[in-house]
C-alpha positions as a Markdown table, in Angstrom:
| # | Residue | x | y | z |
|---|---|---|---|---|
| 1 | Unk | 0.0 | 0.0 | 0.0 |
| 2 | Unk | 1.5 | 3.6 | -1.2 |
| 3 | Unk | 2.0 | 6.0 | 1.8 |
| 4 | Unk | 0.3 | 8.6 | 0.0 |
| 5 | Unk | -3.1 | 6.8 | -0.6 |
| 6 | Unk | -2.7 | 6.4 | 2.8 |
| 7 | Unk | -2.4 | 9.8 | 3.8 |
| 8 | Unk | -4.7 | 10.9 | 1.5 |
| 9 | Unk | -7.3 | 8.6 | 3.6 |
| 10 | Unk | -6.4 | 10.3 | 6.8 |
| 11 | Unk | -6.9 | 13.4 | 5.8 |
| 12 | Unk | -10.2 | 12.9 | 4.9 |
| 13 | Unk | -10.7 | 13.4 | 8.8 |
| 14 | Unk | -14.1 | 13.6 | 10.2 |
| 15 | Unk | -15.6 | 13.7 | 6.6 |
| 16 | Unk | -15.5 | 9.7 | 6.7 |
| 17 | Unk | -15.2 | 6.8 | 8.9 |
| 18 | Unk | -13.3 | 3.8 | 8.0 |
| 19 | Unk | -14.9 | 0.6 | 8.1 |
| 20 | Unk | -14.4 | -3.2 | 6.8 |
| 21 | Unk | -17.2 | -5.5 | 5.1 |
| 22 | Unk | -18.4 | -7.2 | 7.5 |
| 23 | Unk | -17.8 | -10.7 | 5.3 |
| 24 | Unk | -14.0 | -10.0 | 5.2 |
| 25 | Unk | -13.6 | -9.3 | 8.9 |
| 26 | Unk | -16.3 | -10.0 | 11.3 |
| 27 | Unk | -18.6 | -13.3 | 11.4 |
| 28 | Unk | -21.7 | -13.5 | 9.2 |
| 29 | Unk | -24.4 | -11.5 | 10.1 |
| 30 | Unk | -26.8 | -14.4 | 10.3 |
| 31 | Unk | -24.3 | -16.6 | 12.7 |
| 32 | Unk | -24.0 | -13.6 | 14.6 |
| 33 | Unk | -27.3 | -12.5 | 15.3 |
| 34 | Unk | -27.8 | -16.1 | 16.6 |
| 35 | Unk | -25.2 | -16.3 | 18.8 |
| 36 | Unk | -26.6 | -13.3 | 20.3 |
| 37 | Unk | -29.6 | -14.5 | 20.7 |
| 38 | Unk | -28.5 | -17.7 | 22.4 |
| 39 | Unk | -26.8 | -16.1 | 25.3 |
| 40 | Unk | -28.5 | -16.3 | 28.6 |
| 41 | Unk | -29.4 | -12.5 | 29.4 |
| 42 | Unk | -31.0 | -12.3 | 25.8 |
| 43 | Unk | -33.0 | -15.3 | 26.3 |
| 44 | Unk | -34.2 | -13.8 | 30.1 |
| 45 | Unk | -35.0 | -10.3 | 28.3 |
| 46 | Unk | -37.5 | -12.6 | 25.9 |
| 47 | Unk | -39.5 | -14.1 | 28.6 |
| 48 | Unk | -38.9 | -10.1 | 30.6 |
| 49 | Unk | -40.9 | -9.4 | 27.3 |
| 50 | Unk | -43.4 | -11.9 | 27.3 |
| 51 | Unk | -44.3 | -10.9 | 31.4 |
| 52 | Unk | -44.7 | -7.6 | 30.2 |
| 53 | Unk | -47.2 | -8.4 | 27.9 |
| 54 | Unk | -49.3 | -10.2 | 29.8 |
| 55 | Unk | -49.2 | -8.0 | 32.5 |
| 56 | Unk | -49.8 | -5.2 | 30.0 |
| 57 | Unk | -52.5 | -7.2 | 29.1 |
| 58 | Unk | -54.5 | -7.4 | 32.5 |
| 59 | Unk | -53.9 | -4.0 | 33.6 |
| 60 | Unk | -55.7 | -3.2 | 30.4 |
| 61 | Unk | -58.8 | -5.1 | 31.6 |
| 62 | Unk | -60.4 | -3.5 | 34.3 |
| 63 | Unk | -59.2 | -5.0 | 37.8 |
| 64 | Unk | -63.3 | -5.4 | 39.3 |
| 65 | Unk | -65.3 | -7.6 | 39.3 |
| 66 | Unk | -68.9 | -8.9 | 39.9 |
| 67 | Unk | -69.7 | -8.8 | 44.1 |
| 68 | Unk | -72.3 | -10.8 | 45.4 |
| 69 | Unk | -73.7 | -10.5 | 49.0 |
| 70 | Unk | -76.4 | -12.4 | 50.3 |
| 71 | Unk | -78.1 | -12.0 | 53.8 |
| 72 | Unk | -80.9 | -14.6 | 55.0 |
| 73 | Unk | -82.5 | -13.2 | 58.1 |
| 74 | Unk | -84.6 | -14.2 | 60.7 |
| 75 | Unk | -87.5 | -11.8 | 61.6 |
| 76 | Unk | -89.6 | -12.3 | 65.1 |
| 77 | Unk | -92.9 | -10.3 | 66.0 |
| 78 | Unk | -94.7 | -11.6 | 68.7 |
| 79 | Unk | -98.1 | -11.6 | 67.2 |
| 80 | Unk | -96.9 | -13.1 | 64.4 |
| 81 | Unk | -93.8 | -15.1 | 65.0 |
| 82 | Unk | -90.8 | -16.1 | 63.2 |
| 83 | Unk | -90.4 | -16.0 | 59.5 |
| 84 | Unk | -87.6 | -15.6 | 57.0 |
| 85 | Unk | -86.4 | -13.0 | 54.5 |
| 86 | Unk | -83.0 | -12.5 | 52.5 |
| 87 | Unk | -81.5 | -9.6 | 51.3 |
| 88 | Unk | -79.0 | -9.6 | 47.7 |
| 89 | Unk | -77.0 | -7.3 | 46.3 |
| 90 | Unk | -74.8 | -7.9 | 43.4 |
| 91 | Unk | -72.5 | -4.9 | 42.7 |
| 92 | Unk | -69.3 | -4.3 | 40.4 |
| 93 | Unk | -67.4 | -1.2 | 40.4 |
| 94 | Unk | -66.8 | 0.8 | 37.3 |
| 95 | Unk | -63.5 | 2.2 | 36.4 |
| 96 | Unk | -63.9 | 5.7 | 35.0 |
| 97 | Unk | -63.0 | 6.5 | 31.4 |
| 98 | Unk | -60.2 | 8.5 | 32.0 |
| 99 | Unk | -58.7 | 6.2 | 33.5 |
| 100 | Unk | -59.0 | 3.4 | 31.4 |
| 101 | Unk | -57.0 | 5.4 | 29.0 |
| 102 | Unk | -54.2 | 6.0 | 31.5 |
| 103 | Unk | -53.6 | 2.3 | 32.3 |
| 104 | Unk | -53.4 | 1.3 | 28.4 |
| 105 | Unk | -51.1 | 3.9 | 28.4 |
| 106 | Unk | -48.9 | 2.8 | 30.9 |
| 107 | Unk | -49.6 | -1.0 | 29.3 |
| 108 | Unk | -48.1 | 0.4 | 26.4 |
| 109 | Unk | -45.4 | 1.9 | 28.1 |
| 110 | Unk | -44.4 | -1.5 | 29.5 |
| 111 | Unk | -44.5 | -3.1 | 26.1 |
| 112 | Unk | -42.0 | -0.7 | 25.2 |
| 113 | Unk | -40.0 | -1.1 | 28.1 |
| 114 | Unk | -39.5 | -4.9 | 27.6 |
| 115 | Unk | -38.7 | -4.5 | 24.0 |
| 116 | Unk | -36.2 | -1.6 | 24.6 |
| 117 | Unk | -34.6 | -3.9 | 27.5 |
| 118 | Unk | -34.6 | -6.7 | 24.7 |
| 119 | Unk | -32.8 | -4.6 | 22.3 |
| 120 | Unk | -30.3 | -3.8 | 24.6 |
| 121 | Unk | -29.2 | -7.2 | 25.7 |
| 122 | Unk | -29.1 | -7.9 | 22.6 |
| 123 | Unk | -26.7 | -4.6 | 22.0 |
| 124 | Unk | -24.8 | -5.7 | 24.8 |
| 125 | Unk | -24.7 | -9.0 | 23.3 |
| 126 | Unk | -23.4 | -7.9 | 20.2 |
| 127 | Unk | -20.5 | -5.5 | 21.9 |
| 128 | Unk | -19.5 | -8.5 | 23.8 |
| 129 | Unk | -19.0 | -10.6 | 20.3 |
| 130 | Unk | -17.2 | -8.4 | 19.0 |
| 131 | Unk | -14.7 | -8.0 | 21.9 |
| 132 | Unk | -14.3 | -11.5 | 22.1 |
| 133 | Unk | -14.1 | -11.8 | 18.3 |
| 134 | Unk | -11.3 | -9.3 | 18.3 |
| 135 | Unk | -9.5 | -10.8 | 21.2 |
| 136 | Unk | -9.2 | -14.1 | 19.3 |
| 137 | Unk | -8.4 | -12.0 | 15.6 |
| 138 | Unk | -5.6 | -10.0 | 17.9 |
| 139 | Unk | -4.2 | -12.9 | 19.6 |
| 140 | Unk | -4.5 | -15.0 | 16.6 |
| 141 | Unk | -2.6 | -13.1 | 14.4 |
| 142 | Unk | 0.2 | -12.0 | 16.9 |
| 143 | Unk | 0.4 | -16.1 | 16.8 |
| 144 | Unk | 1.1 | -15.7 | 13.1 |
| 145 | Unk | 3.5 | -12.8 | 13.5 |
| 146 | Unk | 5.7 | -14.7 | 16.2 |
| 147 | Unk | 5.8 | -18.3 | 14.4 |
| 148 | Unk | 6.6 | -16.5 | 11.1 |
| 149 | Unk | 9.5 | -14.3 | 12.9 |
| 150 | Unk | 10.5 | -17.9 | 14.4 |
| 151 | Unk | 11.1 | -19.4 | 11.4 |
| 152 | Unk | 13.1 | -16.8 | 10.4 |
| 153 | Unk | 15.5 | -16.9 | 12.7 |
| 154 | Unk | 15.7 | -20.4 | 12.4 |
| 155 | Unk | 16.7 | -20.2 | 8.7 |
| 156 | Unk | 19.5 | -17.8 | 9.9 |
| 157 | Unk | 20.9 | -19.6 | 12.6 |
| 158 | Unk | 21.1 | -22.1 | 10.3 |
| 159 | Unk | 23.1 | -19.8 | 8.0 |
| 160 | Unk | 25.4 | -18.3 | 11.3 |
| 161 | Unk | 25.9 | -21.7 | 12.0 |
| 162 | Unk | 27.5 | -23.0 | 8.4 |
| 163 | Unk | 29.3 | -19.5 | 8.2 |
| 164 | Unk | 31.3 | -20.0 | 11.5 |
| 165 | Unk | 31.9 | -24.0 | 10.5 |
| 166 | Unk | 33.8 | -22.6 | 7.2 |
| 167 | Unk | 35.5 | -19.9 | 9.8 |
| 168 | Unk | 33.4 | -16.9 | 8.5 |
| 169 | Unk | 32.3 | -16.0 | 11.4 |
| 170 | Unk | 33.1 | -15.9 | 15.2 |
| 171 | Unk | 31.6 | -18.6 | 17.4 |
| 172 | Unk | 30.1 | -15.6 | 19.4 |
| 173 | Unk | 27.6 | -15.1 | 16.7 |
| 174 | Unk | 26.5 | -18.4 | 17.0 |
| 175 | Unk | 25.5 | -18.3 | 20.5 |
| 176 | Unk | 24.0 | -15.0 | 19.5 |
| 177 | Unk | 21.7 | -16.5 | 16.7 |
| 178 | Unk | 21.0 | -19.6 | 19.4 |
| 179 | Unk | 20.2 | -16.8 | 22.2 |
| 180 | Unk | 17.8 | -14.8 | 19.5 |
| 181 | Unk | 15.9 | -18.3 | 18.6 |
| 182 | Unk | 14.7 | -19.2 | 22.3 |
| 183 | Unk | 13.7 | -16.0 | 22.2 |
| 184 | Unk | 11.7 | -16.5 | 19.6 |
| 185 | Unk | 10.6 | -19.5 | 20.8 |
| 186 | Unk | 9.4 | -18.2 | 24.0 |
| 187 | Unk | 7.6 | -15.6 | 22.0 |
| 188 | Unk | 5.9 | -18.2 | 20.0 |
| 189 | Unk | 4.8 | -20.0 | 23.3 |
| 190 | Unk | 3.1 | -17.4 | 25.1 |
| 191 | Unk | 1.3 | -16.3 | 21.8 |
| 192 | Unk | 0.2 | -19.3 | 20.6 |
| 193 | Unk | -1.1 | -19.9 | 25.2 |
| 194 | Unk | -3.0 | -16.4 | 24.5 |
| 195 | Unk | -4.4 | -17.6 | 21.1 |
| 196 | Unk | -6.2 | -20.5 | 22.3 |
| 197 | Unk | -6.8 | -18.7 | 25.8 |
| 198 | Unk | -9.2 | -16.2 | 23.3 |
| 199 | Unk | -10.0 | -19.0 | 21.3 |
| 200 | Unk | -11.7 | -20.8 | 24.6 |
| 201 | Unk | -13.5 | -17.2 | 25.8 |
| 202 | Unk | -14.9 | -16.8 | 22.3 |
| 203 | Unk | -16.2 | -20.6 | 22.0 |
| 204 | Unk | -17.2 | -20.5 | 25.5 |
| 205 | Unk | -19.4 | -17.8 | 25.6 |
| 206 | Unk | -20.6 | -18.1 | 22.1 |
| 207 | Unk | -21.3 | -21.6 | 21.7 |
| 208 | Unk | -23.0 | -21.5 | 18.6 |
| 209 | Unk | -21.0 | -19.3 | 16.6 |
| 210 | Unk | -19.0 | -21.4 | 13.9 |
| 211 | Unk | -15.1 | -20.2 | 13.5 |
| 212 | Unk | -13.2 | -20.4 | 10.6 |
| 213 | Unk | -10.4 | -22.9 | 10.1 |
| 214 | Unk | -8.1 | -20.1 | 10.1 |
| 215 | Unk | -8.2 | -16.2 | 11.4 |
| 216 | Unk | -9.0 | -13.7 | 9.1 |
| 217 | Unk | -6.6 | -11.4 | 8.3 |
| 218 | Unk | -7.3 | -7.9 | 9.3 |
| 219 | Unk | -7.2 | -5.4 | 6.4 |
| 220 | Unk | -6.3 | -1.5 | 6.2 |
| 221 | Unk | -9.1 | 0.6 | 7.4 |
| 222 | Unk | -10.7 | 2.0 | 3.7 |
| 223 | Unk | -13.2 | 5.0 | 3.1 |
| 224 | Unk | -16.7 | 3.8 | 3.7 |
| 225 | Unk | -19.8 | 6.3 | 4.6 |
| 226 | Unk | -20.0 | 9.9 | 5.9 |
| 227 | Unk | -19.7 | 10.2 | 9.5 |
| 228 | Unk | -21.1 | 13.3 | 9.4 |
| 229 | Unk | -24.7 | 11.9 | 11.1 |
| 230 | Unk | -22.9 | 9.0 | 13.3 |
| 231 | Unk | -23.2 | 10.9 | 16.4 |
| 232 | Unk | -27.1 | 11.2 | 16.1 |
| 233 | Unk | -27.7 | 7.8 | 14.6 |
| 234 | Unk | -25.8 | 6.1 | 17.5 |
| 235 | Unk | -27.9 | 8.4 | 20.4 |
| 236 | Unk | -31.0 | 7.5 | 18.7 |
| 237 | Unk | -30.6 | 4.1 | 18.6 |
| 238 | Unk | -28.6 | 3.6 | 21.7 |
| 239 | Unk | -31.3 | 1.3 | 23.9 |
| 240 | Unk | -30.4 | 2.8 | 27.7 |
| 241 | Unk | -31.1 | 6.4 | 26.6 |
| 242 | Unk | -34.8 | 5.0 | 25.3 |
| 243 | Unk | -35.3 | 3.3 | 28.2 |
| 244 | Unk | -34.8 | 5.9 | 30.5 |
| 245 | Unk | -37.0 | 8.6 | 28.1 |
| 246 | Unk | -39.8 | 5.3 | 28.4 |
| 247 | Unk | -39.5 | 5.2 | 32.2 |
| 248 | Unk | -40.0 | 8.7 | 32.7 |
| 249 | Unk | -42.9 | 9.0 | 30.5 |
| 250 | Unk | -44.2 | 6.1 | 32.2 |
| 251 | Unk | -43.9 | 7.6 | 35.5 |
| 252 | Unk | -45.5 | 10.5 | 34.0 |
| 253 | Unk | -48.6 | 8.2 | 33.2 |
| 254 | Unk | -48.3 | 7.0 | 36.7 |
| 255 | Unk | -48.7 | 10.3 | 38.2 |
| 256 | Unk | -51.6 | 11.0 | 36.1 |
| 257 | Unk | -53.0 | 7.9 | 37.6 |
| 258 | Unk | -52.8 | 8.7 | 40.9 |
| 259 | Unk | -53.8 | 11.9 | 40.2 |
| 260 | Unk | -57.4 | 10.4 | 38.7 |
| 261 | Unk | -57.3 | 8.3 | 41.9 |
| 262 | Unk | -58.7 | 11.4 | 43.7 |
| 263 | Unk | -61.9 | 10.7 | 41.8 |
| 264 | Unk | -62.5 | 7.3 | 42.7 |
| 265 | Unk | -64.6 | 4.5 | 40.8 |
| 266 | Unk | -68.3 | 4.3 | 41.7 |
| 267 | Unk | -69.6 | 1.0 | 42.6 |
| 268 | Unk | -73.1 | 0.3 | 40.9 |
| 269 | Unk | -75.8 | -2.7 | 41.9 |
| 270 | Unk | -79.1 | -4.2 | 41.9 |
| 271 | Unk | -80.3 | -5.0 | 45.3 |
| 272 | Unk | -83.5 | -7.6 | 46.2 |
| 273 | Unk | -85.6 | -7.9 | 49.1 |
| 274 | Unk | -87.9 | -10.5 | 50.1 |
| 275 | Unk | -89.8 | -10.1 | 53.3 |
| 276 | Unk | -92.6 | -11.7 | 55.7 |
| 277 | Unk | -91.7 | -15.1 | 53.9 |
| 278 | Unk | -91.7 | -13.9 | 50.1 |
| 279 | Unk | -95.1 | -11.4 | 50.8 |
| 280 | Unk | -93.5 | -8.2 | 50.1 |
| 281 | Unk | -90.6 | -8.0 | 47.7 |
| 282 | Unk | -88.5 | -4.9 | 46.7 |
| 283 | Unk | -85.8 | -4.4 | 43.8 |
| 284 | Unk | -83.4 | -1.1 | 43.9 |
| 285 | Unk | -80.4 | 0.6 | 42.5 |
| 286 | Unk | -77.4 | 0.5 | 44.6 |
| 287 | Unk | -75.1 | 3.2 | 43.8 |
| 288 | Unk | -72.0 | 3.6 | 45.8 |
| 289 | Unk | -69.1 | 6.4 | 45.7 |
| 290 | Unk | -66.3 | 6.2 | 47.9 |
| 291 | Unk | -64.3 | 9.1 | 48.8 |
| 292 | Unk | -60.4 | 10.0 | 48.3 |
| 293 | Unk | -58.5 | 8.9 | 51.1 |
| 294 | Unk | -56.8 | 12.2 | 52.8 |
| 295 | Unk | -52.9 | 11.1 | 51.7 |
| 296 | Unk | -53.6 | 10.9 | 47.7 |
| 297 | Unk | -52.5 | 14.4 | 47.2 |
| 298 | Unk | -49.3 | 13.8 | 49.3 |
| 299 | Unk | -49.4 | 10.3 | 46.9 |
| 300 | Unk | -49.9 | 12.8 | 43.8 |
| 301 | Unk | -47.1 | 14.9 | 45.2 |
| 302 | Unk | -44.7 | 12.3 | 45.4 |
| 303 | Unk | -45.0 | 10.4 | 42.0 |
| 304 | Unk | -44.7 | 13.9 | 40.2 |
| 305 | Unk | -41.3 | 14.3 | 42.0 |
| 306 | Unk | -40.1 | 11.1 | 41.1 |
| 307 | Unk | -41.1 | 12.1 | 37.3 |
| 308 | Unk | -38.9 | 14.9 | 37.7 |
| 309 | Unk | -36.1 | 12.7 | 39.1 |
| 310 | Unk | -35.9 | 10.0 | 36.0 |
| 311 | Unk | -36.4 | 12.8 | 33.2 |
| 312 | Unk | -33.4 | 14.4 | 34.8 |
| 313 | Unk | -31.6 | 11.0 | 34.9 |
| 314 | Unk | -32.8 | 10.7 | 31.4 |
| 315 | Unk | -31.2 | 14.0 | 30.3 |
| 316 | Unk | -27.6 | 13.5 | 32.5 |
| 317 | Unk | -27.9 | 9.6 | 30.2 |
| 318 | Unk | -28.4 | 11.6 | 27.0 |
| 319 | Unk | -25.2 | 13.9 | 27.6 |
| 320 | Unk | -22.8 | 10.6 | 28.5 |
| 321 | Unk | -24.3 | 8.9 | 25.4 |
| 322 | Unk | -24.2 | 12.0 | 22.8 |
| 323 | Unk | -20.3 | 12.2 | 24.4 |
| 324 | Unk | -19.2 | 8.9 | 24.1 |
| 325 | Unk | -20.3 | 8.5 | 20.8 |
| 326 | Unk | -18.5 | 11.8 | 19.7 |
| 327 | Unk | -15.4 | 10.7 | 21.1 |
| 328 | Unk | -15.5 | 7.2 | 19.3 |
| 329 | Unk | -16.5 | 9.2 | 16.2 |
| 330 | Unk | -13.5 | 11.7 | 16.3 |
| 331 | Unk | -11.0 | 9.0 | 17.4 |
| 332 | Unk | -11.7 | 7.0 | 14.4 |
| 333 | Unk | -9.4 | 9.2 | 12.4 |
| 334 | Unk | -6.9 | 9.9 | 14.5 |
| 335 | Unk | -6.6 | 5.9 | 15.0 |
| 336 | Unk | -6.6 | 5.9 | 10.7 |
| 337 | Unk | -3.6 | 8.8 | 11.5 |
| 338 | Unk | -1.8 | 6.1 | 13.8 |
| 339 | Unk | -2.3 | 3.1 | 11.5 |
| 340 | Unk | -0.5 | 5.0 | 8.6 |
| 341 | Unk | 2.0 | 6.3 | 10.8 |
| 342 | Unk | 2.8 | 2.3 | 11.9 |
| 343 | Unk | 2.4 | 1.5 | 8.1 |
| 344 | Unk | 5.2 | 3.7 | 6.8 |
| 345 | Unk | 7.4 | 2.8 | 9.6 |
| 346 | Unk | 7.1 | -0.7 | 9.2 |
| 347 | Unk | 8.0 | 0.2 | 5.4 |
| 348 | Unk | 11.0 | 2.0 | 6.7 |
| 349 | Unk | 12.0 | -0.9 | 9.1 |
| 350 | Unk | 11.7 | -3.8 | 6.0 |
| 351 | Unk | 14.1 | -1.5 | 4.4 |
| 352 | Unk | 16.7 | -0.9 | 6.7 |
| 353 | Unk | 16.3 | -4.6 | 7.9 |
| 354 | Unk | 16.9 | -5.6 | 4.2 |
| 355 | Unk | 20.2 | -3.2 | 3.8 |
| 356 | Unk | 21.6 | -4.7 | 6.7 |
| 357 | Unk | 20.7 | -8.2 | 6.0 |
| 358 | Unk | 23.2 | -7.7 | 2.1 |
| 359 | Unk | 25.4 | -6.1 | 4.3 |
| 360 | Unk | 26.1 | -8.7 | 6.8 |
| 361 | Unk | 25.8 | -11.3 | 4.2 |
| 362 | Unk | 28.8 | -9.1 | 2.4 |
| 363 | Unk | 30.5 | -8.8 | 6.1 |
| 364 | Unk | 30.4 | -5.2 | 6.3 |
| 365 | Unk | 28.1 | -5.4 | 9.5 |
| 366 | Unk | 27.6 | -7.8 | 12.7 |
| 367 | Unk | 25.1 | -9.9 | 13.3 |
| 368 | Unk | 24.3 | -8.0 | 16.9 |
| 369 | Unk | 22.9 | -5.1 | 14.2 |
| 370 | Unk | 21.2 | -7.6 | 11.9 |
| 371 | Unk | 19.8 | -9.3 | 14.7 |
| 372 | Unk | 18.4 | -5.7 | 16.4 |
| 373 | Unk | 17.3 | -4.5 | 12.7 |
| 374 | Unk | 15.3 | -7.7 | 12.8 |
| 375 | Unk | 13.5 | -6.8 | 16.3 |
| 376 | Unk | 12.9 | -3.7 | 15.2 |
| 377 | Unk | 11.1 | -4.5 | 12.2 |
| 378 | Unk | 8.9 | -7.2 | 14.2 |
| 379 | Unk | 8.4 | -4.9 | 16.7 |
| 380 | Unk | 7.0 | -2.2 | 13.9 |
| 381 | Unk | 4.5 | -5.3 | 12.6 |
| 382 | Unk | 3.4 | -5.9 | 15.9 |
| 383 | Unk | 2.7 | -1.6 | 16.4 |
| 384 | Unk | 0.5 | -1.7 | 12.9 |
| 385 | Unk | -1.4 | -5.0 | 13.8 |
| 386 | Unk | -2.5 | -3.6 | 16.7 |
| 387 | Unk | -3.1 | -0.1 | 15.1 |
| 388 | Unk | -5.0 | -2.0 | 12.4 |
| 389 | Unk | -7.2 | -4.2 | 14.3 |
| 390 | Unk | -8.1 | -1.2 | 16.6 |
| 391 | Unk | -9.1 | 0.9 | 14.1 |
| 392 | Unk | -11.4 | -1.8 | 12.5 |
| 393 | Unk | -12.7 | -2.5 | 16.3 |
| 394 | Unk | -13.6 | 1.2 | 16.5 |
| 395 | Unk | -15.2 | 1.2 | 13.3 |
| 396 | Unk | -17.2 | -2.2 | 13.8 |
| 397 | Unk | -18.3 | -0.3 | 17.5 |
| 398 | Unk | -19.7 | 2.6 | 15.5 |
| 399 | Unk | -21.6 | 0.1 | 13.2 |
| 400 | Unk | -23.3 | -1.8 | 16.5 |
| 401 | Unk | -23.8 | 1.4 | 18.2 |
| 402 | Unk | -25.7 | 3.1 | 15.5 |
| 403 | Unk | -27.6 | -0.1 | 14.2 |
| 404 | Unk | -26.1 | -0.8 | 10.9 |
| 405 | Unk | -24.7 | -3.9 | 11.5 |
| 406 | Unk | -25.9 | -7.2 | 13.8 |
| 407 | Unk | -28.9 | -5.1 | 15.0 |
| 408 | Unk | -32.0 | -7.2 | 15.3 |
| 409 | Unk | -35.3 | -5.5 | 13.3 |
| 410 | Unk | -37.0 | -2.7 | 15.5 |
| 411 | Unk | -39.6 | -0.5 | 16.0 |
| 412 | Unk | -38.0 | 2.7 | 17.8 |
């Protein structure tokens, strides 16, 4: 890759965002949406969702129901004696209209509560892929980086080694080529422990999803889409900043209801007599209004304060959210800056490793500055590896955070 393509990238600052198909380095979107969907706090926000609809669902019914009272008596008169009578009253109280309304609202409210807590587990799942998935990608190819730089040096302590049999070279060089193998053997050790360490946190949490036989390789951050409207796509989508504008509205609805609880529900009836054994009989209207108990103001009072509580919560979420999202959005080119930065100097490092490596097969150097040219130049592969994959792991974080990639179908 040219420097100056590079460059010309970067400069393209805040005007872009870099980002990789999703095919070349992140899994499938169909294996991934599974996986998420398999873990455990996805699969509780489901049946979360399914409570809240049924409970949606009966506190859009109205809570009374039919009352039936029934009271035989026993009359005495002493001319005429004892005889029986009853008294029935069926009643049912009648929720008022208004509020009816108010607790379908606040059903609906707890529909959209559930789903909003749904899409964020599964948000949550899907940042916790893609951490893992890069963990594995990182540690994978820094495996790749330290068995190829192993085999290197193996090839040239081969060649030290015939150079000082035919006297070419001092024995000390030898011992110096030996001394930079175990290193690389070490190197190659630990890398290839922290490979399959990520390997087992990837498989372990995300049973389902297949991997490939081999890590992808992780590709220079390219031009994709303007950036320009990241920062509002990712606070409009982003699943804790909708819950929290939900809950307040709902506790706005809740207030409302106590409010209407001032006016409370009249109970209606019929009531029947039957008296002197069945000779008189008498069928009436019961109506029945209760009065508000003295504490539903101070009730009222309270709910409206805790309204004002959770839409200032709601507002303090909005500002973290709208900042963390502009900070991943303007460190996405000033990663791109770094990756190019690693690029030429790995450039740079091949360069000077290749000089010296004619040289000291010429004898005008040592193999102590071969040998340090090499580390240099590994060390400048491992810098751009990293700067690669984090600026892909930024860019695949803007994706999930504003909904354009592993994002389950939603009604916002």
């Amino acid at each position: 890759m040219k420097p100056s393509r590079v460059l010309r990238w970067c400069a393209l600052g805040m005007a872009t965002f870099v980002a990789l198909p999703a095919s070349a380095f992140l899994p499938e979107a169909d294996a991934a949406l599974g996986a998420i969907d398999a873990l455990p706090m996805v699969q509780a926000a489901h049946a979360r969702e399914r409570e809240a609809g049924a409970r949606g669902e009966a506190l859009r019914s109205s809570p009374y129901g039919y009352e039936l009272t029934i009271m035989p008596l026993a009359r005495h008169e002493r001319q005429v004696g004892t005889y029986g009578e009853v008294e029935s009253t069926l009643m049912r109280r009648l929720r008022l209209p208004g509020k009816a309304r108010l607790d379908d609202a606040l059903a609906n409210a707890g529909d959209d509560l559930a789903r909003y807590a749904l899409g964020d587990a599964r948000h949550e799942g899907a940042r916790r892929l893609l951490d893992a998935w890069v963990a594995w990608v990182r540690a994978a190819n820094l495996a790749a980086l330290a068995e190829q730089q192993h085999a290197v040096l193996i090839d040239e302590q081969r060649a030290v080694a015939r150079r000082v049999e035919l006297g070419e070279l001092p024995v000390l060089d030898e011992r110096r080529a030996a001394a930079a193998r175990a290193q690389a053997e070490l190197a190659v050790e630990r890398a290839r422990l922290e490979r399959e360490q990520a390997r087992l946190a990837l498989a372990s949490e995300f049973p389902t999803l297949p991997l490939p036989p081999a890590p992808p390789v992780v590709a220079p951050p390219i031009p994709h889409a303007p950036a320009v409207d990241m920062v509002e796509r990712i606070v409009q989508h982003n699943h804790e900043l909708l819950i929290a504008r939900t809950r307040a509205a709902r506790q706005g609805l809740t207030a409302a209801r106590a409010d209407a609880e001032r006016r409370p529900d009249p109970s209606v009836g019929l009531r029947v007599l039957g008296e002197g054994d069945g000779l008189e009989q008498a069928v009436g209207v019961v109506v029945s209004i209760p009065f508000a108990a003295s504490g539903q103001r101070a009730t009222v009072r309270a709910e409206r304060a805790l309204g004002e509580a959770i839409e200032t919560e709601a507002t303090g979420i909005e500002q973290r959210v709208r900042l963390e999202a502009e900070q991943m959005v303007r460190a996405l080119p000033a990663q791109c800056a770094a990756w190019s930065s690693a690029a030429q100097m790995v450039s740079a490092a091949a360069d000077t490793l290749a000089r010296l490596d004619k040289a000291w097969r010429l004898g005008a150097v040592d193999l102590s500055e071969l040998l340090l040219a090499r580390r240099q130049a590994y060390d400048a592969r491992l810098i751009e590896l990293g700067l690669r994959l984090d600026a892909q792991a930024l860019a695949a974080r803007i994706d999930i955070d504003s909904h354009q990639r592993w994002a389950a179908d939603e009604a916002h």
